[in-house]
C-alpha positions as CSV (number, residue, x, y, z in Angstrom):
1,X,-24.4,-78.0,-63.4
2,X,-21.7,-76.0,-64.7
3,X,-18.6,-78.7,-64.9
4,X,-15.6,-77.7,-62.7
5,X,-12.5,-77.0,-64.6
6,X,-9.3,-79.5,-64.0
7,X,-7.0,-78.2,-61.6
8,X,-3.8,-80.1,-62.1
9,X,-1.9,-80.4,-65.1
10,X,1.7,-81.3,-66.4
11,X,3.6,-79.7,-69.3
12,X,7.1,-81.3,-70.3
13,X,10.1,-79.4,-72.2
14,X,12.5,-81.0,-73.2
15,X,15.8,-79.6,-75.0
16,X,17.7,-80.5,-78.5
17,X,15.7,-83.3,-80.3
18,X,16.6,-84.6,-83.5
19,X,18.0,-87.6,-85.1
20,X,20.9,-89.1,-86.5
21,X,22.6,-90.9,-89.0
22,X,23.1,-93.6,-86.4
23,X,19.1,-93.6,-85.2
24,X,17.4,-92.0,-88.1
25,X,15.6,-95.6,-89.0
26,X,14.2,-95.8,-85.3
27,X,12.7,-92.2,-86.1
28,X,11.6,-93.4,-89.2
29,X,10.0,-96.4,-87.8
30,X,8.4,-94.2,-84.9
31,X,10.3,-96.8,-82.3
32,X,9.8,-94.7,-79.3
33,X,10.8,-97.5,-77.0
34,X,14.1,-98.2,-78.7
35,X,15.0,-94.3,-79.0
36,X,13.4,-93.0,-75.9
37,X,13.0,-96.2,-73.5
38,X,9.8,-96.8,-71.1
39,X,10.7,-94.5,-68.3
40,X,10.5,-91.2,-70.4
41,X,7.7,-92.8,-73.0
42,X,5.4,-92.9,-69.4
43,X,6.4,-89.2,-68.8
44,X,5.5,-88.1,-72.6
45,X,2.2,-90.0,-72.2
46,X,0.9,-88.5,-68.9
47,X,1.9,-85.3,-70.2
48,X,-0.8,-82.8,-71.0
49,X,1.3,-80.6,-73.0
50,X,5.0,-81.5,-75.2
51,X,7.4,-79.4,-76.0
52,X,11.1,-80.0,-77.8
53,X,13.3,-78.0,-79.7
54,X,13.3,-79.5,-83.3
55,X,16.8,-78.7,-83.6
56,X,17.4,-79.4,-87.8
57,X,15.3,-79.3,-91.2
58,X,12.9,-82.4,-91.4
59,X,13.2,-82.3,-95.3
60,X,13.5,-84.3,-98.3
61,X,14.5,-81.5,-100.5
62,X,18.3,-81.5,-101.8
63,X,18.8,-77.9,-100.8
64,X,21.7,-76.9,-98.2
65,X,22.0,-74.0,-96.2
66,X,25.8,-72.7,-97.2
67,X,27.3,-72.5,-94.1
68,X,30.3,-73.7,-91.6
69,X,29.6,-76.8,-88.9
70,X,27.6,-79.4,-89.1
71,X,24.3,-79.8,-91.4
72,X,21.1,-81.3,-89.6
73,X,18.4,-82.3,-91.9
74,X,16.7,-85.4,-91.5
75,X,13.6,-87.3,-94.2
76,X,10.4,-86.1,-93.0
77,X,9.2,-89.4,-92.6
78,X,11.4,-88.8,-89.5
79,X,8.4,-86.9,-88.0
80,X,6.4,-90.2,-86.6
81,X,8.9,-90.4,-84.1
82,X,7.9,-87.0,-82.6
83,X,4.6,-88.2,-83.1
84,X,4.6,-91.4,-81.4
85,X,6.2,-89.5,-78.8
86,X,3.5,-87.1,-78.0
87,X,5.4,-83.7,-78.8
88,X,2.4,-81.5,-78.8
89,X,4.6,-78.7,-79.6
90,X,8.0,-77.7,-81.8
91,X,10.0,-75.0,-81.4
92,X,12.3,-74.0,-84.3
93,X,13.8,-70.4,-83.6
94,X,17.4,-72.2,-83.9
95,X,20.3,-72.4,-86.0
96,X,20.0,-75.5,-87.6
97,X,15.7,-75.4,-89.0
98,X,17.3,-73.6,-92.0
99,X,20.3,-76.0,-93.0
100,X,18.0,-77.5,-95.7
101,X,17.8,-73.9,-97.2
102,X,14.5,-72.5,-98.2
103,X,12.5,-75.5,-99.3
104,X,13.8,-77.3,-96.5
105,X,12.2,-74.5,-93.6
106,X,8.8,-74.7,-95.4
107,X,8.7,-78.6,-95.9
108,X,9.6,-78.9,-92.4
109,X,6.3,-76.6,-91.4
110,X,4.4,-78.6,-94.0
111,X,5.4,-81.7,-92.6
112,X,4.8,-80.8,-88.8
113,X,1.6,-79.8,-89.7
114,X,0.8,-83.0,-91.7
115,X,1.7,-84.8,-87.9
116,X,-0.6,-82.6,-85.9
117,X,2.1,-81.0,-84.5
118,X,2.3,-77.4,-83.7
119,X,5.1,-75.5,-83.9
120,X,6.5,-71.4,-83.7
121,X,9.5,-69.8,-84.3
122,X,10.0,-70.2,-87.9
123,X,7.9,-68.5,-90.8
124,X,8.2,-68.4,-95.0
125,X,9.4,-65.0,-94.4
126,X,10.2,-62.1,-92.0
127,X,6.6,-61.0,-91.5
128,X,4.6,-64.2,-91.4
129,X,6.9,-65.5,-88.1
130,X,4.5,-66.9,-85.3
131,X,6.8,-67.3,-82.2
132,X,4.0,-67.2,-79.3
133,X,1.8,-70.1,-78.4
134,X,-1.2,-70.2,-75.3
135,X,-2.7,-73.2,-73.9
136,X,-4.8,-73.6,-71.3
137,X,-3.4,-76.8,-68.8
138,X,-4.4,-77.5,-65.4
139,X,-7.0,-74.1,-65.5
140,X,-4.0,-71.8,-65.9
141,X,-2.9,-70.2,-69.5
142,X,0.3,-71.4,-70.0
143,X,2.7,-69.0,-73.0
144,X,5.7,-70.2,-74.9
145,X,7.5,-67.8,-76.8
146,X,10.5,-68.5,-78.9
147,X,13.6,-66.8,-80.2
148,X,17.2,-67.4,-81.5
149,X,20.2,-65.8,-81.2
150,X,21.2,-64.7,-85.3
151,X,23.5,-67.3,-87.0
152,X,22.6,-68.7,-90.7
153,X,19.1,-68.3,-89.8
154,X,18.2,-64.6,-90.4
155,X,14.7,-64.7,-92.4
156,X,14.0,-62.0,-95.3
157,X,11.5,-60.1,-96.8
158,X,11.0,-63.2,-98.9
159,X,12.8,-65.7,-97.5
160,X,12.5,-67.9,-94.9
161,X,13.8,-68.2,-91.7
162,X,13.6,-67.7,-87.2
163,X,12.8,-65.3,-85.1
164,X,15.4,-63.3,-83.7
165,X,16.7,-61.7,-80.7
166,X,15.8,-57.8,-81.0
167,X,16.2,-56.9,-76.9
168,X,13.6,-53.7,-77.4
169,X,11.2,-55.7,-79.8
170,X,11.3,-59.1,-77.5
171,X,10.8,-57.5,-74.7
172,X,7.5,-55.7,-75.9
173,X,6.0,-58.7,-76.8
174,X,6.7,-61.1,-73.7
175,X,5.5,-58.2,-71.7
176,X,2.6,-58.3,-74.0
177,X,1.9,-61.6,-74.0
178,X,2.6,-61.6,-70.1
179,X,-0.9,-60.0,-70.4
180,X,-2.4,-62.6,-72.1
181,X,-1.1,-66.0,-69.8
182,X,-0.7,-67.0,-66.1
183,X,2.9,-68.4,-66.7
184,X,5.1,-67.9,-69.6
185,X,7.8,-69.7,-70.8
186,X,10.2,-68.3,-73.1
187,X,12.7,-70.8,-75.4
188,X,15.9,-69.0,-75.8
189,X,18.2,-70.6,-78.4
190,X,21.4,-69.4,-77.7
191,X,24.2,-68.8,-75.0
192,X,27.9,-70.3,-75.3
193,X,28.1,-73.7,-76.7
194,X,29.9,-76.1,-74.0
195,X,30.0,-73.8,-71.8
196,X,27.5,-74.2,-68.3
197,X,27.5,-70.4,-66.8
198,X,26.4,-67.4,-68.4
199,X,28.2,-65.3,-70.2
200,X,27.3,-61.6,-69.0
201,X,25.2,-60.5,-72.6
202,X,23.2,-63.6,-71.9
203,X,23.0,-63.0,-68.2
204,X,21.7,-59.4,-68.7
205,X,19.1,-60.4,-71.3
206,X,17.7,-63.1,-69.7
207,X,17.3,-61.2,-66.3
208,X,15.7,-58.2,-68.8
209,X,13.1,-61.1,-69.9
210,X,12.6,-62.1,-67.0
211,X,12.1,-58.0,-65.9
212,X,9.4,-58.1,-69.2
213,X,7.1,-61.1,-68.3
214,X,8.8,-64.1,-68.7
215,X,8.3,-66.9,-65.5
216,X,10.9,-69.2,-66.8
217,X,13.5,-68.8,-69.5
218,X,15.4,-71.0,-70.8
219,X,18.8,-72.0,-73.0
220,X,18.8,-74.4,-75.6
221,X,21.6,-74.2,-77.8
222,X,24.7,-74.8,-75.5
223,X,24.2,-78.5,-75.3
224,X,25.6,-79.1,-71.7
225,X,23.2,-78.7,-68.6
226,X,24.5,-75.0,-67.4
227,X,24.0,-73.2,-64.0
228,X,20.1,-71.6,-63.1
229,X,19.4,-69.1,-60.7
230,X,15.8,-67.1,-59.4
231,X,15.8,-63.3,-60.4
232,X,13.4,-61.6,-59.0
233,X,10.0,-64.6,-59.4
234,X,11.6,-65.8,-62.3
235,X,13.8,-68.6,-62.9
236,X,16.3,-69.1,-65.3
237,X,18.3,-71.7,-66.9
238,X,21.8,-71.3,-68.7
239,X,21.7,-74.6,-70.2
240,X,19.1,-77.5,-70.8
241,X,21.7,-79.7,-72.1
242,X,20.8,-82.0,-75.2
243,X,17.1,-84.3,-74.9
244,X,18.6,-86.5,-78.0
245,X,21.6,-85.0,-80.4
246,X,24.8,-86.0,-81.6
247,X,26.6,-86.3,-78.4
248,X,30.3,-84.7,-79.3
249,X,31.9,-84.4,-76.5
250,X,31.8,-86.8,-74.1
251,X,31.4,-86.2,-70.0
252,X,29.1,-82.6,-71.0
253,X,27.0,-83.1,-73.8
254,X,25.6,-86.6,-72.7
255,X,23.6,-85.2,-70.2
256,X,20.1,-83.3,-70.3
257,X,17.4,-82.0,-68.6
258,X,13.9,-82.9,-69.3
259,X,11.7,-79.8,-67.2
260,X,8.4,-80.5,-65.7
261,X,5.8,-78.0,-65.5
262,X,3.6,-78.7,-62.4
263,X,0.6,-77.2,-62.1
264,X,-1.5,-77.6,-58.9
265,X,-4.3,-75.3,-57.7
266,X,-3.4,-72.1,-59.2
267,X,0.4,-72.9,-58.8
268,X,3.3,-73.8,-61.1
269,X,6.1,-75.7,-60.3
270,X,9.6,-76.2,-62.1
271,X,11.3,-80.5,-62.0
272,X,13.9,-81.2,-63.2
273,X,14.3,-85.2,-64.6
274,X,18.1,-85.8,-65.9
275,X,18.5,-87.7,-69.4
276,X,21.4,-89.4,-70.3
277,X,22.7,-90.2,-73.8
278,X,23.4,-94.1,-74.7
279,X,25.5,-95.1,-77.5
280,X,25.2,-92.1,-79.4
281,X,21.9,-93.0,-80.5
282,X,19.2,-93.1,-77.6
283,X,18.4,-91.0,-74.5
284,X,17.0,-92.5,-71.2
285,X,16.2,-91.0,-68.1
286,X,18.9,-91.3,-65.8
287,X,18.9,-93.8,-63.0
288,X,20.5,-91.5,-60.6
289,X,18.4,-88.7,-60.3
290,X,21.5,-86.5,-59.1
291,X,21.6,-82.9,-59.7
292,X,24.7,-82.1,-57.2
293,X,27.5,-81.1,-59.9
294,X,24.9,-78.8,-61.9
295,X,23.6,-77.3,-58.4
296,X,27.2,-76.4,-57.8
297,X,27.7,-74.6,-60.6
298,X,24.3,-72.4,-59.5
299,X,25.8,-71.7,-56.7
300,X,28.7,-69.9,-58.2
301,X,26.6,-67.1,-60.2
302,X,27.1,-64.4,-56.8
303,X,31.3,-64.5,-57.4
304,X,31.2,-61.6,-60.1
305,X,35.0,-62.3,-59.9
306,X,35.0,-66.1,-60.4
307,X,32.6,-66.0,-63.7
308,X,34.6,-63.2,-64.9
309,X,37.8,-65.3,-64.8
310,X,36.1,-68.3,-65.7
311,X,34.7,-67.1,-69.1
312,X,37.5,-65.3,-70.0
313,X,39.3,-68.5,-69.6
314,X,36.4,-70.4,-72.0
315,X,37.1,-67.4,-74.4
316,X,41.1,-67.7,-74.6
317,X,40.5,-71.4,-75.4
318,X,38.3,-71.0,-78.2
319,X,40.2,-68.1,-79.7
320,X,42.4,-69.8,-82.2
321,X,39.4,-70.2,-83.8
322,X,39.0,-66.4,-84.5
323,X,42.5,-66.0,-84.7
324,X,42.2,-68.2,-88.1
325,X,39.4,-66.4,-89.3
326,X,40.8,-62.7,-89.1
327,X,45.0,-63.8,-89.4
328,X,46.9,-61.1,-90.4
329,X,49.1,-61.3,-93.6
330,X,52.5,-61.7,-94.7
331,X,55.1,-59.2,-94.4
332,X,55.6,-59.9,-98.0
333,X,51.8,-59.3,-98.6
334,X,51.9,-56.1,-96.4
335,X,54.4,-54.6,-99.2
336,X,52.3,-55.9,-102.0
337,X,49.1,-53.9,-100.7
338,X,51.4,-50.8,-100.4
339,X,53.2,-50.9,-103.6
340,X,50.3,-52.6,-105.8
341,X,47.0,-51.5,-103.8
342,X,44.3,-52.9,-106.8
343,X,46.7,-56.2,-107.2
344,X,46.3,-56.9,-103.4
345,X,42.5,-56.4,-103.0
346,X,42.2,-58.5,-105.9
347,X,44.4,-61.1,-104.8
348,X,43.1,-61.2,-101.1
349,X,39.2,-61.8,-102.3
350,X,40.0,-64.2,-104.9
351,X,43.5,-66.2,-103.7
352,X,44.2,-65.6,-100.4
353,X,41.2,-66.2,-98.4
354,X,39.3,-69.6,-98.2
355,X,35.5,-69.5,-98.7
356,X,35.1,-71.6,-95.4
357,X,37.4,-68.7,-93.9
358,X,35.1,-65.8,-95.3
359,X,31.7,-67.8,-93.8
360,X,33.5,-68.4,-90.4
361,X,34.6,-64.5,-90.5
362,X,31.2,-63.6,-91.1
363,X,29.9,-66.1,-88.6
364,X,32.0,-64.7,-86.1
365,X,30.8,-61.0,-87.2
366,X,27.0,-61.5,-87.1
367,X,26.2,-64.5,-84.2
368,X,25.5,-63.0,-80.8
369,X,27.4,-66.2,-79.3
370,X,30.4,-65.7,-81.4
371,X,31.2,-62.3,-81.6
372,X,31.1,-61.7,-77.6
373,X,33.9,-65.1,-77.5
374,X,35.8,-63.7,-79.8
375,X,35.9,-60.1,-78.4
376,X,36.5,-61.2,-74.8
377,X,39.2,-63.7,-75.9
378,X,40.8,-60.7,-78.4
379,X,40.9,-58.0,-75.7
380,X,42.5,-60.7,-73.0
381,X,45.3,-61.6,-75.7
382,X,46.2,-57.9,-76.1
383,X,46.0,-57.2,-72.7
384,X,48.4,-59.9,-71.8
């Protein structure tokens, strides 16, 4: 007798995972109970499928990415805690996997591989990037593909690094892999940091994703639970929010979603189980299982006028950050580069600019994120 195929299934994704200097021994140690709690360690466990973004370099290589903000890279033996865990599945088309520079991306692969644990996103070059993944749960074919938005983690022809959002290529391939799965999932790192509604680049791509293929999409890079909507059969997330991270600002980025895949009979079904960040070094599932305030902010995606206003508001805050990177000069320099033209350009790459200035310029130039702030929050300022 031919045996009957399992008809119910459960796949859990859960957002920003990695440790810190304040729980980095708990990882170490593979104390799930301590980082995690019971509540969540249940979930993981009756889970037939794990996913997290593995957002940092596990590496014990000295390298460093050269770059502005913070550096994540953590000692491989950091990996039992995924392990202990259950995370079937890493994804690591981000912007922190290559912050422990090339040897840190490989030894990374290397070590999830050591674990068991699968991973896309990232490759040892341009060409050798896996970023899809099947499984069959619950008698359905379930995708995953993965992609970041470009930041310090652009691979080469030799060197490593993510895969990257290219709007004609990705689409191809989820409409491709569409072929290939009953539900797909695509992992978008990117979107505005801190900020819960979509900006309209990452509006238009993710309703294009969801146009190619895609059944769910969703953002994991802004760190703050962000506003969802359904286009078309497809439904789409702004913001996961943070699983377990550095929590820096408090009252948005201590709050997460862990999603829940339910598959029953042919059907799949999107939960959604709030986590909750406690003393900066552990994540439990919240006691109130109250979605209100996020479900509010969903249900201000149809005022084209009110997201306009609101993200040009978002951009005009965060512009005196661009304003440093590209500030004009001196009235007194202005007459230098006039009356001494090969004097100025020498003295305004070697004196005048900081290094940390010239990577934040180019930051600013190349990120998807980044440039759209800084362009929306320029144009406002002249305007007014």
């Amino acid at each position: 007798m031919e045996k009957e195929t399992k008809r119910e299934g459960r796949i859990l994704i859960a957002g920003d995972l990695f440790p810190t200097e304040e729980n980095v021994a708990y990882f170490k140690d593979g104390d799930v109970e301590r980082l995690f709690g019971a509540e969540l360690c249940r979930l993981f466990a009756g889970a037939d499928l794990a996913v997290c973004n593995l957002e940092g370099a596990l590496s014990d290589a000295p390298g460093r990415c050269r770059k502005t903000g913070p550096v994540k890279v953590a000692p491989s033996a950091a990996v039992e805690a995924y392990r202990r865990l259950g995370v079937h599945l890493c994804l690591l088309a981000n912007n922190h996997v290559t912050d422990g520079g090339t040897d840190g991306v490989l030894e990374t692969m290397r070590t999830l591989d050591a674990a068991g644990i699968c991973h896309i996103g990232a490759g040892k070059d341009a060409a050798s990037i896996e970023r899809t993944f099947i499984r069959e749960v619950g008698g359905l074919r379930i995708g995953f593909y993965n992609v970041a938005e470009t930041m310090y983690n652009r691979p080469g022809k030799d060197t490593p690094g993510v895969w990257l959002y290219d709007e004609w290529l990705v689409c191809r391939e989820i409409a491709a892999l569409k072929e290939q799965c009953d539900y797909l999932v695509v992992a978008y790192h990117g979107g505005i940091e801190n900020y819960p509604y979509p900006s309209p680049e990452t509006r238009k791509r993710f309703r294009r994703m969801a146009e190619s293929g895609a059944d769910l999409v969703v953002a994991q890079h802004t760190h703050c639970i962000g506003a969802s909507e359904n286009h078309q059969s497809s439904c789409l997330i702004y913001g996961q929010g943070d699983f377990l991270l550095k929590n820096f600002l408090p009252g948005r980025t201590d709050s997460g979603l862990l999603l829940e895949l339910k598959i029953s009979d042919g059907q799949v079904s999107v939960a959604r189980h709030l986590v909750r960040s406690l003393e900066n070094r552990f994540v439990r599932l919240a006691e109130l299982q109250d979605l209100t305030p996020w479900d509010a902010l969903s249900a201000r995606l149809d005022d084209e006028a009110f997201l306009a206003d609101a993200f040009r508001t978002f951009c005009d805050r965060e512009l005196v950050l661009y304003l440093t990177a590209f500030k004009s000069p001196s009235k007194w320099a202005r007459l230098l580069r006039w009356i001494f033209p090969k004097a100025y350009r020498k003295w305004l790459r070697e004196k005048a600019i900081r290094p940390d200035d010239l990577l934040f310029a180019l930051h600013t130039l190349r990120s998807e994120q980044n440039r759209e702030t800084a362009v929306t929050g320029l144009e406002h300022l002249l305007e007014s």
